[in-house]
C-alpha positions as CSV (number, residue, x, y, z in Angstrom):
1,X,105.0,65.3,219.6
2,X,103.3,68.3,221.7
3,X,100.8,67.7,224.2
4,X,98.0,69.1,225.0
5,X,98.9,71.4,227.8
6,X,101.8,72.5,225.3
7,X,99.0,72.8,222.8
8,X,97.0,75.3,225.5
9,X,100.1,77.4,225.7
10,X,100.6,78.4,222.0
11,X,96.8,78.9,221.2
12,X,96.0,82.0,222.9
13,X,92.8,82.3,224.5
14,X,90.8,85.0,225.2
15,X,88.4,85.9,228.3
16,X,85.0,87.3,228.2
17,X,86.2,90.6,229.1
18,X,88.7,90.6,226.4
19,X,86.7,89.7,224.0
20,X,84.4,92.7,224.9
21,X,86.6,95.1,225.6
22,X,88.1,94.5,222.1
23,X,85.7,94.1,219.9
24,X,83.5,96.8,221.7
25,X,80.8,94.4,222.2
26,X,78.5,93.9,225.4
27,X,78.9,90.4,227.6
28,X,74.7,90.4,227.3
29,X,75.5,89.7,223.4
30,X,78.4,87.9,224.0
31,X,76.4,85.4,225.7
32,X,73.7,85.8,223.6
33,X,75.4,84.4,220.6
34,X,76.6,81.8,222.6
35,X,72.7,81.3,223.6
36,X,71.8,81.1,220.3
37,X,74.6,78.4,219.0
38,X,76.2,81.3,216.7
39,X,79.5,81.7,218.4
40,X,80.7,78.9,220.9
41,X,83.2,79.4,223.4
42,X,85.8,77.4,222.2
43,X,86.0,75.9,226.0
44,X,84.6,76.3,229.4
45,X,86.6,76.3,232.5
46,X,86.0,76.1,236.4
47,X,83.3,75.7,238.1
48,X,81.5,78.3,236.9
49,X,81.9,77.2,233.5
50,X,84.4,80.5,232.8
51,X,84.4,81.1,228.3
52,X,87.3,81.6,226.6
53,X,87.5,81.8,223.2
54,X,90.8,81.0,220.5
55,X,91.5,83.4,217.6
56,X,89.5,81.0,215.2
57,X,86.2,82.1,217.2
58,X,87.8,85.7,217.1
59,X,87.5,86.0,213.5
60,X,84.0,84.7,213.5
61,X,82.6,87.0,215.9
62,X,84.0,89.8,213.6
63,X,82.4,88.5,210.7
64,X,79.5,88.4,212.6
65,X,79.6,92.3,213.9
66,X,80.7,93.1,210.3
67,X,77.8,91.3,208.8
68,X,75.2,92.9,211.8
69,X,76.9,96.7,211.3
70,X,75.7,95.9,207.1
71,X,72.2,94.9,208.5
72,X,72.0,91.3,208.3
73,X,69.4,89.3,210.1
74,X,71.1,86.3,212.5
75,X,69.6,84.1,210.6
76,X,71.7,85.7,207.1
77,X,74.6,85.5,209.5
78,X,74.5,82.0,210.4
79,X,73.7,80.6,206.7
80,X,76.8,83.1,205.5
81,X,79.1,81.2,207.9
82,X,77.7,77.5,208.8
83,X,76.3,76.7,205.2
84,X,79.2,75.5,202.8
85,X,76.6,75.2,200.1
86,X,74.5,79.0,200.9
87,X,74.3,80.8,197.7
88,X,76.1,84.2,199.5
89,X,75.6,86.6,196.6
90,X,72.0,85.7,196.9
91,X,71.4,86.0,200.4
92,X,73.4,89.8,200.2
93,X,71.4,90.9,197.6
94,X,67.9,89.8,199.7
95,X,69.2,91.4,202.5
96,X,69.8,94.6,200.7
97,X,66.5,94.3,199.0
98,X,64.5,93.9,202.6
99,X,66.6,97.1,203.5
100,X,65.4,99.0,200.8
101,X,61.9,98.4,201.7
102,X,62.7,99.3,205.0
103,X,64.2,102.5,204.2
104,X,61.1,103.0,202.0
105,X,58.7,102.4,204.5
106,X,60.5,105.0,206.9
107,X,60.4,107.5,204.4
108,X,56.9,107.4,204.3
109,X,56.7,107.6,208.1
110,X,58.4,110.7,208.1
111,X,56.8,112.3,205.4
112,X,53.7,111.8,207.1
113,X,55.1,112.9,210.2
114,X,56.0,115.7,208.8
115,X,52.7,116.6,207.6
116,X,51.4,116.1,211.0
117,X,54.3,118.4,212.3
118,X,53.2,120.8,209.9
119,X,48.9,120.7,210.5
120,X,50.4,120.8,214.7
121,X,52.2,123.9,213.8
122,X,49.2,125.8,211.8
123,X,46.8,125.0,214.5
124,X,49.2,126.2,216.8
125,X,49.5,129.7,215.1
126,X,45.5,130.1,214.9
127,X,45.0,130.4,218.8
């Protein structure tokens, strides 16, 4: 029967930096999602209450960038990967419709930008 300082040794745990530096993340949102309950150091240590984090808490934070890099809202992001019950399809295909209507709406931003560009540049060429 293993112990638990035998236990330690084969889970590898991973440092703040580490974490960081190799998911290409900043410590601000590292701690953030700590912050906000969505990723938990999987222990603190020392004094100054140092994180480290096992591969388990690895794989979340990637689903976590992957889901932010497609757009999704934390709160999308925590149902997706707390809620054993979440009807995933259905949250996707909201997100995706709230992203259309946000592409939408900056297409209309720039066309009217555009026309302002445009009126800018006439009255420009008349003095």
């Amino acid at each position: 029967m293993k112990n638990r300082e035998e236990d330690q040794r084969e889970r590898r745990l991973y440092t703040v930096s580490e974490i960081c530096e190799r998911m290409g993340i900043t410590r601000k949102t590292l701690f953030y999602y700590d912050q906000i309950h969505l990723l938990e150091p999987s222990e603190r240590v020392t004094s100054q209450q140092a994180k480290r984090y096992d591969d388990e808490k690895l794989q979340r934070l990637q689903s976590i960038l992957q889901y932010r890099e497609a757009g999704l809202c934390i709160s999308e992001i925590r149902a997706l990967l707390d809620d054993q019950n979440v009807q995933r399809l259905s949250i996707l295909q909201n997100a995706m419709k709230r992203l259309r209507q946000e592409q939408n709406g900056v297409e209309q931003e720039i066309r009217k930008l555009a026309a302002l560009i445009k009126a800018e540049e006439k009255r420009a060429t008349m003095y």
